[in-house]
TORTORMI-997770 format. One record per residue (C-alpha): residue number from 1; residue in three letters; y, z, x. Coordinates in Angstrom, 1 decimal, decimal comma, padded with zeros to 4 digits. Each point is the difference from the previous one (the first is absolute). Layout:
rec i: NUM; aa: ALA; Y: Y; Z: Z; X: X
...
! end
This chain:
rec i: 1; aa: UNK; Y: -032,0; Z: -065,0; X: 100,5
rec i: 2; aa: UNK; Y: -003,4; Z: -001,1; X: 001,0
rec i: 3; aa: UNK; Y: -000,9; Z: -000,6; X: -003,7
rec i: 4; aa: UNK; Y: 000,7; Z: -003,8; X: 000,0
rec i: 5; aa: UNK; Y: -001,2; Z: -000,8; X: 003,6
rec i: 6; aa: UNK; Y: -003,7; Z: 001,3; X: -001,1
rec i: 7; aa: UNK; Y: 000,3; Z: -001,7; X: -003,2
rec i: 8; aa: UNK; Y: -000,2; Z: 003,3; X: -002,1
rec i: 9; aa: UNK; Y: 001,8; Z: 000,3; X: -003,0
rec i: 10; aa: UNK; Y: 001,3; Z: 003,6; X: 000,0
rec i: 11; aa: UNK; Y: -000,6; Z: 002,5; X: 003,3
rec i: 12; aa: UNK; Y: -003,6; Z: 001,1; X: -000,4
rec i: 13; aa: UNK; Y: 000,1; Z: 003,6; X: 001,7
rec i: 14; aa: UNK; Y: 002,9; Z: 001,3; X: -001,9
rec i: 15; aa: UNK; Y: 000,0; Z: 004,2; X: 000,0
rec i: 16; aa: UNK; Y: 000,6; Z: 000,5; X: -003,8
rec i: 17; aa: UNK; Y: -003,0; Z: 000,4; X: -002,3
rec i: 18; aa: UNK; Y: 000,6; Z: -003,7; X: -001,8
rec i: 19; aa: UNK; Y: -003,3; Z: -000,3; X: -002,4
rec i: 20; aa: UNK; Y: -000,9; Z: -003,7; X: 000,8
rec i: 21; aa: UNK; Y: -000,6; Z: 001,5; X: 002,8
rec i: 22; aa: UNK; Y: -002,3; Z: 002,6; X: -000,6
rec i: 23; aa: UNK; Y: -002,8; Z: 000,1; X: 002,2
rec i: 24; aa: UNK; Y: -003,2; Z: 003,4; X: -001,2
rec i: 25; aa: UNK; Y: -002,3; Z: 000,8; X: 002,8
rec i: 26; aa: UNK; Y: -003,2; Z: 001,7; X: -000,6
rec i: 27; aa: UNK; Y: 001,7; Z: 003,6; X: 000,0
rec i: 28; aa: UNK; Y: 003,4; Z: -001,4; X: -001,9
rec i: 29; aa: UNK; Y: -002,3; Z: -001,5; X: -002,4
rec i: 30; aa: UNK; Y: -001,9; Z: 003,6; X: -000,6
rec i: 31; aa: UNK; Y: 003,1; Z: 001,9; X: 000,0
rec i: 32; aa: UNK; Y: 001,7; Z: -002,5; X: -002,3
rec i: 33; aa: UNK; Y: -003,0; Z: 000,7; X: -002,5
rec i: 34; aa: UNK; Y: 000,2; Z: 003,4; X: 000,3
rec i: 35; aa: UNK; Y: 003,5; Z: 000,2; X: -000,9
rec i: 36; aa: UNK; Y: 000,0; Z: -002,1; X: -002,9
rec i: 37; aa: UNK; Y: -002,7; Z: 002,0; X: -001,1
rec i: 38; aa: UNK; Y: 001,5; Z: 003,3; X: 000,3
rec i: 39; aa: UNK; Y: 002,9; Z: -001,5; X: -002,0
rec i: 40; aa: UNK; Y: -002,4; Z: -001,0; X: -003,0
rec i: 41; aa: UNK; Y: -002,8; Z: 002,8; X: 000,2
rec i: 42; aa: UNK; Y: 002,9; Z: 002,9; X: -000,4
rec i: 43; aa: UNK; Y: -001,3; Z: 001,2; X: 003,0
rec i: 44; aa: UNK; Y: 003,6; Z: 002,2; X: 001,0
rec i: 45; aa: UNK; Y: 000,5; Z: 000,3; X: 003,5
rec i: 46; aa: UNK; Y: -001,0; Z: -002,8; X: 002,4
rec i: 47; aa: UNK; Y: 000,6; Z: 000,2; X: 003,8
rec i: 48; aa: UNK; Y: 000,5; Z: -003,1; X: 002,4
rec i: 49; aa: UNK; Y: 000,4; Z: 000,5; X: 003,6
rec i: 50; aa: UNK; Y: 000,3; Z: -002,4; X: 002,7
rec i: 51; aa: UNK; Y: 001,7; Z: -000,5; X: 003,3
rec i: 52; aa: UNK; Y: 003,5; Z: -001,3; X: 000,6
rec i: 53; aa: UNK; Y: -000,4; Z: -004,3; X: -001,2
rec i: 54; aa: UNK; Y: -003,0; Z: 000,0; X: -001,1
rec i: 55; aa: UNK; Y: 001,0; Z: -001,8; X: -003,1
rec i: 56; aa: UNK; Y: 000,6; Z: 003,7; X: -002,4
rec i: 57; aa: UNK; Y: 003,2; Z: -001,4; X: -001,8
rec i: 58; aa: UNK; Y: -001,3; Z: -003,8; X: -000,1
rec i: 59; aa: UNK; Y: -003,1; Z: 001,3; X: -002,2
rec i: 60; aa: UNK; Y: 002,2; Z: 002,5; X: -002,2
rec i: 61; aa: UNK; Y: 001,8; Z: -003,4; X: -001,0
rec i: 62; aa: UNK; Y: -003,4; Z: -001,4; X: -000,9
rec i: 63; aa: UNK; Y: -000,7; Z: 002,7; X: -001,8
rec i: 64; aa: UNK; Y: 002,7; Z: -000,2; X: -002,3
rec i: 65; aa: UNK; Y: -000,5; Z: -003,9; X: -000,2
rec i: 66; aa: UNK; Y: -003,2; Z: 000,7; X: -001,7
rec i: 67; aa: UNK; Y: 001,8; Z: 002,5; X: -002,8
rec i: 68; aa: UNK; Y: 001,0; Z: -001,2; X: -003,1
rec i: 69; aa: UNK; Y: 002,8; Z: 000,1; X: -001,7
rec i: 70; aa: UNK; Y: -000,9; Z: 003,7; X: -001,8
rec i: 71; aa: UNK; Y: -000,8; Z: 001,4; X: 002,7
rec i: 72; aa: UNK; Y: 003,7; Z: 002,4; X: 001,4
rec i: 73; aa: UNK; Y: 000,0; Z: 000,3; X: 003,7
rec i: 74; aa: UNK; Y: 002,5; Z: 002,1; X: 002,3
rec i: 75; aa: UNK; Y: 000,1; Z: -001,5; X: 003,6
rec i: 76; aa: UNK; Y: 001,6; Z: 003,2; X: 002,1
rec i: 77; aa: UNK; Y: 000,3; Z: -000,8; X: 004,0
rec i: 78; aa: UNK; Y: 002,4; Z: 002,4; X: 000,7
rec i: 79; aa: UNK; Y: -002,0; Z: 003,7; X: -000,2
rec i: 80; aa: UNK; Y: 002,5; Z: 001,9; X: 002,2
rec i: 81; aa: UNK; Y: 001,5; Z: 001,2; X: -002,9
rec i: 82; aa: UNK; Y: 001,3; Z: 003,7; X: -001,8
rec i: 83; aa: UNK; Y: -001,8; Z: 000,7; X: -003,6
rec i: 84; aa: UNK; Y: 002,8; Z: -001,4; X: -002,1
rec i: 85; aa: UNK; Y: 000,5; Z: -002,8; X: 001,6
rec i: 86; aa: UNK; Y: -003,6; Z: -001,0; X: 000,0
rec i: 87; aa: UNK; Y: 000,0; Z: 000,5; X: -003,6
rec i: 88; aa: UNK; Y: 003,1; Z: -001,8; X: -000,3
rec i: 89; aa: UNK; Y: -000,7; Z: -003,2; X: 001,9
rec i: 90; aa: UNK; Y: -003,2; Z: 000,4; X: -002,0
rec i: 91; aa: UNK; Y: 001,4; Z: -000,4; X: -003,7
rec i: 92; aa: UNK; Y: 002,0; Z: -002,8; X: 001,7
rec i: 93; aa: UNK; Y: -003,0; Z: -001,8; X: 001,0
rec i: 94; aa: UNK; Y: -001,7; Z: 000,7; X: -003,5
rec i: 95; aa: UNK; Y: 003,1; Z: -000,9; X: -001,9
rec i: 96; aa: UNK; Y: 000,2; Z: 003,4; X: -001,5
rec i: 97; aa: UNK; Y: 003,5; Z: 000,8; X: -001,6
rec i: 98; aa: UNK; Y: 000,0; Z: 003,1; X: -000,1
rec i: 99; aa: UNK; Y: 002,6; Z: 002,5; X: 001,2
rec i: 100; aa: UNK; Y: -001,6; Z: 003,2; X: 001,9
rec i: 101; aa: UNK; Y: 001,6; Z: 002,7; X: 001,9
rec i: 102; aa: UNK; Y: -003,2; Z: 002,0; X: 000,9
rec i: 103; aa: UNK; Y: -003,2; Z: -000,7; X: 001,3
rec i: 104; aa: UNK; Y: -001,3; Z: 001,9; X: -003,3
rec i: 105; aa: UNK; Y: 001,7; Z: -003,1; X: -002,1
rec i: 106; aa: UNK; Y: -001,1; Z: -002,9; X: 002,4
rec i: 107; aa: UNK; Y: -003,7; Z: 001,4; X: -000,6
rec i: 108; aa: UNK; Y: 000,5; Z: 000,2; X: -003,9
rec i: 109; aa: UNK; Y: 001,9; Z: -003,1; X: -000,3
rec i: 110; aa: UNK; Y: -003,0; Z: -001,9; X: 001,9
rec i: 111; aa: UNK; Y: -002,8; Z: 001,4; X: -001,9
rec i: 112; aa: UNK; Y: 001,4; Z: -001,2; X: -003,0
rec i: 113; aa: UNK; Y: 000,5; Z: -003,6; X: 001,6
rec i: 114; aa: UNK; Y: -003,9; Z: 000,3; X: 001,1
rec i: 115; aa: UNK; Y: -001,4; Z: 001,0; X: -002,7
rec i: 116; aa: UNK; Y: 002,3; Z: -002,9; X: -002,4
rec i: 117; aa: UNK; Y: -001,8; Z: -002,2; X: 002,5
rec i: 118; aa: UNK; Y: -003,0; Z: 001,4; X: -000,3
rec i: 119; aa: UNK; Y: -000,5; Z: -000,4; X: -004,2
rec i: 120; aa: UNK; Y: 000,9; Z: -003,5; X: 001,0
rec i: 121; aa: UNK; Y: -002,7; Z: -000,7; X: 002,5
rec i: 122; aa: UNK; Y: 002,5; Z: -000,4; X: 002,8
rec i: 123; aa: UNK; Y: -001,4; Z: 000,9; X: 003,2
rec i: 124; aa: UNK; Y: 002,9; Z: 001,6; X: 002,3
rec i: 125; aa: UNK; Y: -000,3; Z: -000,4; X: 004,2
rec i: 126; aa: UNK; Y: 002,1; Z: 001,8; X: 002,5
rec i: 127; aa: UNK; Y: -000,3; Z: -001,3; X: 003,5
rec i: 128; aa: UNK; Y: 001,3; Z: 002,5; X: 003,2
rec i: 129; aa: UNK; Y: 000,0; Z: -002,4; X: 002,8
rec i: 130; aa: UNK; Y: 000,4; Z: 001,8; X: 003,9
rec i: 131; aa: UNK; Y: -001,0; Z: 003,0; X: -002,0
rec i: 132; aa: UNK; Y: -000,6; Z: 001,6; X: 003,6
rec i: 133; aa: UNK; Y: 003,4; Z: 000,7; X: -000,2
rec i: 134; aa: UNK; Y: 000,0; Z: 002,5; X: -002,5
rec i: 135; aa: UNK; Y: 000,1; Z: 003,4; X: 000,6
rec i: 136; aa: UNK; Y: -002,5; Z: 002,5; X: -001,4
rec i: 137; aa: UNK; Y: 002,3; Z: 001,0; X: -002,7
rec i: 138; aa: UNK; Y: 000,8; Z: -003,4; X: -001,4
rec i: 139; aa: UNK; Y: -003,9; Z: -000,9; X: -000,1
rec i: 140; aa: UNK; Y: -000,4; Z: 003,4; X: -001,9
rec i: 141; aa: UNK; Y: 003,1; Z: -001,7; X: -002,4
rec i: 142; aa: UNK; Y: -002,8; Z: -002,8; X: -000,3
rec i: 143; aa: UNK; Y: -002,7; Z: 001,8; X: -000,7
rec i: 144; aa: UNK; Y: 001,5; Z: 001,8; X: -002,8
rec i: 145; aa: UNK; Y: 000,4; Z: -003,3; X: -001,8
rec i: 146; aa: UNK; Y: -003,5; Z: -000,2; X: -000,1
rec i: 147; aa: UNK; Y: -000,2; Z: 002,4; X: -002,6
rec i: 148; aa: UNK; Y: 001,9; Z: -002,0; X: -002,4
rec i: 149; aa: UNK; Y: -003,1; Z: -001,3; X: -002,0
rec i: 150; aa: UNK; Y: -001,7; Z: 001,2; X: -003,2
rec i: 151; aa: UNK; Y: -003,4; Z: 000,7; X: -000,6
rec i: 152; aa: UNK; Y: -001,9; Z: -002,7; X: 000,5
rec i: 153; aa: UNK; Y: 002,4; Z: -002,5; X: 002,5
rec i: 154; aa: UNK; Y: 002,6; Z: 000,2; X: 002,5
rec i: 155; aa: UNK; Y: 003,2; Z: -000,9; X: -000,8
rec i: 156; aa: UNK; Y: 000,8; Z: -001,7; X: 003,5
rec i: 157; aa: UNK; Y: -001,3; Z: -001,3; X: 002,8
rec i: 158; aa: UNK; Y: 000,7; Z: 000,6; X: 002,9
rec i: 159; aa: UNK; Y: -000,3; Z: -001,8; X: 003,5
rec i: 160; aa: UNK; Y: 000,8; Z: 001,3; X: 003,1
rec i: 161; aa: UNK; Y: 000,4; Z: -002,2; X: 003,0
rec i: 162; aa: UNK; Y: 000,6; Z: 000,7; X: 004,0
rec i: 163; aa: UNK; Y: -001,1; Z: -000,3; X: 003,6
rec i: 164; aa: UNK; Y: -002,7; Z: 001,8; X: 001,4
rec i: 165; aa: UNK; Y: 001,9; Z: 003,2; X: 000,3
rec i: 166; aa: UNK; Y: -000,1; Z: 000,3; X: -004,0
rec i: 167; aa: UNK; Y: -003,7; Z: 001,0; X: 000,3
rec i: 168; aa: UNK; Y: 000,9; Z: 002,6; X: 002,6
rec i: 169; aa: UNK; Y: 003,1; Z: 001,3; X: -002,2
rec i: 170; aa: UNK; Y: -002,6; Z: 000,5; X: -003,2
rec i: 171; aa: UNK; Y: -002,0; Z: 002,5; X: 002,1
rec i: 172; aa: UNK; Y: 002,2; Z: 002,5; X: 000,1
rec i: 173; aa: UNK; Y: -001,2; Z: 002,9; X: -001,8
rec i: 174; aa: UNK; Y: 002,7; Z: 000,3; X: -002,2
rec i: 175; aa: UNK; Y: -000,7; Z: -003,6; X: -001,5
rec i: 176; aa: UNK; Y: -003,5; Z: 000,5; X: -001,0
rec i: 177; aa: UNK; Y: 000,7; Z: 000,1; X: -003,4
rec i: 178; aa: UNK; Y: 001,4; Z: -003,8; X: 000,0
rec i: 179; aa: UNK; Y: -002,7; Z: -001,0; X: 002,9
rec i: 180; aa: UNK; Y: -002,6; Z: 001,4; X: -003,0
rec i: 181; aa: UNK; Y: 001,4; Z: -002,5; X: -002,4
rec i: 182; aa: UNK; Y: 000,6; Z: -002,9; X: 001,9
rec i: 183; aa: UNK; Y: -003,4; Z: -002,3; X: -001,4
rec i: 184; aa: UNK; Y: 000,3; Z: -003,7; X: 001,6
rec i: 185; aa: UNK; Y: 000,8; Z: -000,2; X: 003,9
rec i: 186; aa: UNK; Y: 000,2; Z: -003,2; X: 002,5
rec i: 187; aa: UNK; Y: 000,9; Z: -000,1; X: 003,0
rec i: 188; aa: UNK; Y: 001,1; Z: -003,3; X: 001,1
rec i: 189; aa: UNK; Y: -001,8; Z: -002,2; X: 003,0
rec i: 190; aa: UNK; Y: 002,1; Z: -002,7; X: 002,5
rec i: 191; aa: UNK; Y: -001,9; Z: -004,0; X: -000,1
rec i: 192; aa: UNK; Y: -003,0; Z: -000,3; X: 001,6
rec i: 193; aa: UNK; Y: 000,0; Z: -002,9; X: 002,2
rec i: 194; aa: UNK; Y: -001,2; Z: -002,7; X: -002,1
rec i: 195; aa: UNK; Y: 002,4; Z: 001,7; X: -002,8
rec i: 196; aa: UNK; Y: 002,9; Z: -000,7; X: 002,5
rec i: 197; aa: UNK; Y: -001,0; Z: -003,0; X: 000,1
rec i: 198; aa: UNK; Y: -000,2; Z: -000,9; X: -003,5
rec i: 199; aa: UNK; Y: 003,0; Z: 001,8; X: -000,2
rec i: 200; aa: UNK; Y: 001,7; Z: -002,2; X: 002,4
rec i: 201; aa: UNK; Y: -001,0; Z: -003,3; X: -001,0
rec i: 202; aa: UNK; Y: 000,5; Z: 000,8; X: -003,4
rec i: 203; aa: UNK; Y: 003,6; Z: 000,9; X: 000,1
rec i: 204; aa: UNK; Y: 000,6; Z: -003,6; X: 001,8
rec i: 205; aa: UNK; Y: -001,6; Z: -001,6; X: -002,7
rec i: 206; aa: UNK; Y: 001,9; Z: 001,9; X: -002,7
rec i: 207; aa: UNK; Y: 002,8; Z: -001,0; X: 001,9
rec i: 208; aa: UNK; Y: -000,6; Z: -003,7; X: -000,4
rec i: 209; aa: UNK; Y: -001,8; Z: -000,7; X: 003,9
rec i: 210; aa: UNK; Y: -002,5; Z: -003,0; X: -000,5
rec i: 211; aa: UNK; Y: -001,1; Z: -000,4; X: 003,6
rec i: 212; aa: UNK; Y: -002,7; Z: 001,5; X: 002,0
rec i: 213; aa: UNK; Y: 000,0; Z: 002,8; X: 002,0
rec i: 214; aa: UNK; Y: 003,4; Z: 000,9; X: 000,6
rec i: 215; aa: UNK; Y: -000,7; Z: 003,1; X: 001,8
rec i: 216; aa: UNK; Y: -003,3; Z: -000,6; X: 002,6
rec i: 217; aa: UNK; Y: -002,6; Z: 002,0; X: 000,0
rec i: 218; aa: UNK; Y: 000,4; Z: 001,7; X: 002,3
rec i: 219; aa: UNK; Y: 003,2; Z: 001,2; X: -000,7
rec i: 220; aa: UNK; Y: -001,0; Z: 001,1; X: -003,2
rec i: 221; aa: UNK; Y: -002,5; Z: 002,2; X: 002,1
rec i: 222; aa: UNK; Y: 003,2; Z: 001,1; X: 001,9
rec i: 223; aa: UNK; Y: 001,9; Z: 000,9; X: -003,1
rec i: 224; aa: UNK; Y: -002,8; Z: 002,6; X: -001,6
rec i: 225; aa: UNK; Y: -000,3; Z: 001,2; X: 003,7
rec i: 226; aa: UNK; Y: 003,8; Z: 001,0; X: 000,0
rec i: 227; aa: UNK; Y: 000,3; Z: 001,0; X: -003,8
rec i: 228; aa: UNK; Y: -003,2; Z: 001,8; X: -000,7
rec i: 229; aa: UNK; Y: 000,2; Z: -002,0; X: -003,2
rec i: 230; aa: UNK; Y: 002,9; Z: 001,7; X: -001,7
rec i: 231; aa: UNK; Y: 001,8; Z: -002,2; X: -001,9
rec i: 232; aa: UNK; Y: 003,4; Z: 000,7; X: 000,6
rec i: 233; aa: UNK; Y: -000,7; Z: -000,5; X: 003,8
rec i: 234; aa: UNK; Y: -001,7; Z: -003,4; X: -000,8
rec i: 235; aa: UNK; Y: 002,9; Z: -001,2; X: -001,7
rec i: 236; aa: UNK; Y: 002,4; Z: 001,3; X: 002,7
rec i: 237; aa: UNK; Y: -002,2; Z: -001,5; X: 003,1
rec i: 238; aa: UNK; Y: -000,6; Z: -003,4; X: -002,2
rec i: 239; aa: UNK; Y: 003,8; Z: -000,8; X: -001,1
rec i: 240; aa: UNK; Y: 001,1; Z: 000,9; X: 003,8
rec i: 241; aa: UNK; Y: -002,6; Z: -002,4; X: 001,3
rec i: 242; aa: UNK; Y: 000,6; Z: -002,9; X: -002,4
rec i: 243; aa: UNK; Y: 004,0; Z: 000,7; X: 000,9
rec i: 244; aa: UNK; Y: -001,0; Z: -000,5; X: 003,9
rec i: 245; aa: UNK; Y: -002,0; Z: -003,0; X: -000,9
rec i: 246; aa: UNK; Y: 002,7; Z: -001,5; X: -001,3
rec i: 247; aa: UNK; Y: 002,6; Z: 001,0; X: 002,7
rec i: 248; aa: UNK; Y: -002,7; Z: -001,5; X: 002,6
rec i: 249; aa: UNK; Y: -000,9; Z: -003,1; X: -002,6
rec i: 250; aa: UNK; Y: -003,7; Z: 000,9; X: -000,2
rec i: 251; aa: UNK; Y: -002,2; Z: -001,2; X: -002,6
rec i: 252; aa: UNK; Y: -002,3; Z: 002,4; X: 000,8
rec i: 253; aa: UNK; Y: 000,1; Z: 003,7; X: 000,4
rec i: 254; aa: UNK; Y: -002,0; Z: 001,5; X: 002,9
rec i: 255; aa: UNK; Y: -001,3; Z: 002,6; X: 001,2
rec i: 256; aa: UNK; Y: 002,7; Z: 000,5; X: 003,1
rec i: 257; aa: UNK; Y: 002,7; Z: -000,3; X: -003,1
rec i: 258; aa: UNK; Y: -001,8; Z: 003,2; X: -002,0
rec i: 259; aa: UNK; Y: 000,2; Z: 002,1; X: 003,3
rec i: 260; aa: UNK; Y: 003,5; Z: -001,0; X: 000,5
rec i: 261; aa: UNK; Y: 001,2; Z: 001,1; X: -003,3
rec i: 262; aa: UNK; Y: -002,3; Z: 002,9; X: 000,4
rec i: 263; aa: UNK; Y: 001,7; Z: 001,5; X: 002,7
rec i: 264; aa: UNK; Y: 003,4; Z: -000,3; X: -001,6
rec i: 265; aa: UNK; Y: -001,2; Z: 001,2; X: -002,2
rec i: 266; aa: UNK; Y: -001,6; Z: 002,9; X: 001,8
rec i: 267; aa: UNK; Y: -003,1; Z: 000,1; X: -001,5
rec i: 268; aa: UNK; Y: -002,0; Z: -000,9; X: 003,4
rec i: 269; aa: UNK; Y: -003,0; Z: -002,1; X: 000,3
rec i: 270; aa: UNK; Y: -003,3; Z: 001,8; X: -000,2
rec i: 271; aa: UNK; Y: -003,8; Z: -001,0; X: -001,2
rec i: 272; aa: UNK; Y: 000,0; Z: 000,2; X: -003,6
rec i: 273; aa: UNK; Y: -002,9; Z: 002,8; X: 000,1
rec i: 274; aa: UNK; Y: 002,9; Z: 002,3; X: 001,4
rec i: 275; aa: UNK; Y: 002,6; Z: -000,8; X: -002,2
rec i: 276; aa: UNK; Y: -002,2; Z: 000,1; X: -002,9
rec i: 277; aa: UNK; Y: -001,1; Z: 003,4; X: 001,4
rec i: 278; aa: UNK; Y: 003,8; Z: 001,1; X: 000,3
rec i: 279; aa: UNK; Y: 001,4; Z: -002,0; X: -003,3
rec i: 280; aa: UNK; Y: -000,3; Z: 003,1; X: -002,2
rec i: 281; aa: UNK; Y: 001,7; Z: 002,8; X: 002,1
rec i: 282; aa: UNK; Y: 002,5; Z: -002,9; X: 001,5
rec i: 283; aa: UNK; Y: 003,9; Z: 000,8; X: -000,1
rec i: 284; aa: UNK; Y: 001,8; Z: -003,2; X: -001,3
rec i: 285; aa: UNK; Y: 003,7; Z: 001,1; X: -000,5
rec i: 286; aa: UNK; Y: 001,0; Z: -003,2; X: 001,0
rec i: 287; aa: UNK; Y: -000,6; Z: -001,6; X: -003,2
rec i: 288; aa: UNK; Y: 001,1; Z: 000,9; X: -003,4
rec i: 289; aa: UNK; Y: -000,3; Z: -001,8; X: -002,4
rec i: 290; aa: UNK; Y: -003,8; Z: -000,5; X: -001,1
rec i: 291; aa: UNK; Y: -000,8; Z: 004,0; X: -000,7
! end
């Protein structure tokens, strides 16, 4: 809608992880590097945490960008799930074709398909995404494929991925034999300021803008204020404000335009030490779409 009146050539603050967009902070940048290397290393279990839009599903899908073509990956997102259908969506996902009835054949049927990979030098991934979700018996289910491997290299790896609360979940007692084995962790940081910036102008250019300083500064100001820097907010607080803009015919966004959409948004305005202070423990059910 306001696409053609700012001269862009597709909306630049669209919610779904597109990779011409893809913008790595400092602590996406170290969390992307440690996944990629607990894919090649063998490493087993890796763990990556981070608050509700942070940007946790945009950097699974630059992870598996950077795989090649050998490399088998299973993308699960919905963890709320019995045994057998865990293993069954699982074989799906893998392209196993195997028939099982029992847990027992699922288990032999996919050590057989690991270790065939395996002899061939074909690394295989399995990604649990809102892994908080899982109950204590399921991740036990998980941590018992972790001891499908042979002597000298695990068969899988595994990567589990949630908010916060996943960190809180894997203290239980009764999980300290998976906690033990989990060997690569991250926990995922919102933009810093000049980050949300970057992040900003970045996506306009992407987006095809060629003119200067579409947002001023101080609005930009305004936006890390509101957002804390998480990246889902960003994008929620930036489209709204270039959709005002365009209601209003303003070339420019301002700061009064941020706050606006701010407090439809009900996010508030606040000084951005606060909300930087309060972006990690922040509820933001309104939003979706960028986990």
């Amino acid at each position: 809608m306001y696409a053609q009146y700012y001269n862009l050539l597709k909306p630049p603050f669209e919610m779904t992880p597109d990779p011409s967009f893809l913008y790595l902070g400092q602590s996406h940048r170290e969390g992307l590097a440690t996944l990629v290397y607990g894919v090649r290393s063998g490493k087993g279990f890796v763990l990556l945490t981070g608050e509700v839009g942070t940007g946790k599903t945009t950097l699974l899908h630059a992870l598996l960008g950077q795989l090649d073509n050998e490399t088998a990956s299973a993308f699960i997102f919905n963890p709320r799930l019995e045994p057998l259908d865990f293993f069954r969506i699982l074989f799906d996902e893998f392209g196993i074709g195997v028939e099982c009835r029992t847990k027992a054949e699922y288990l032999l049927a996919l050590n057989k398909y690991l270790i065939e990979r395996l002899g061939k030098g074909q690394p295989t991934l399995l990604i649990i995404d809102e892994a908080q979700n899982l109950s204590p018996e399921m991740l036990e289910e998980v941590r018992l494929l972790s001891n499908l491997e042979t002597s000298t290299s695990k068969l899988i790896q595994i990567m589990l991925v949630g908010q916060p609360e996943l960190k809180e979940l894997l203290e239980r007692p009764e999980l300290r034999q998976l906690r033990q084995r989990i060997a690569l962790r991250h926990h995922l940081r919102p933009f810093e300021e000049a980050e949300t910036v970057e992040y900003i102008e970045g996506r306009l250019r992407t987006a095809g803008y060629t003119g200067k300083g579409l947002f001023k500064r101080a609005a930009l100001k305004e936006i890390f204020a509101v957002t804390g820097g998480t990246p889902r907010l960003v994008n929620s607080v930036c489209d709204g404000a270039l959709l005002l803009g365009y209601g209003r015919e303003m070339r420019v966004i301002d700061r009064d335009a941020i706050r606006e959409v701010a407090r439809d948004l009900e996010l508030g305005g606040r000084p951005a030490e606060a909300a930087v202070e309060a972006a990690p423990g922040r509820k933001r059910g309104l939003f979706s779409l960028f986990r």
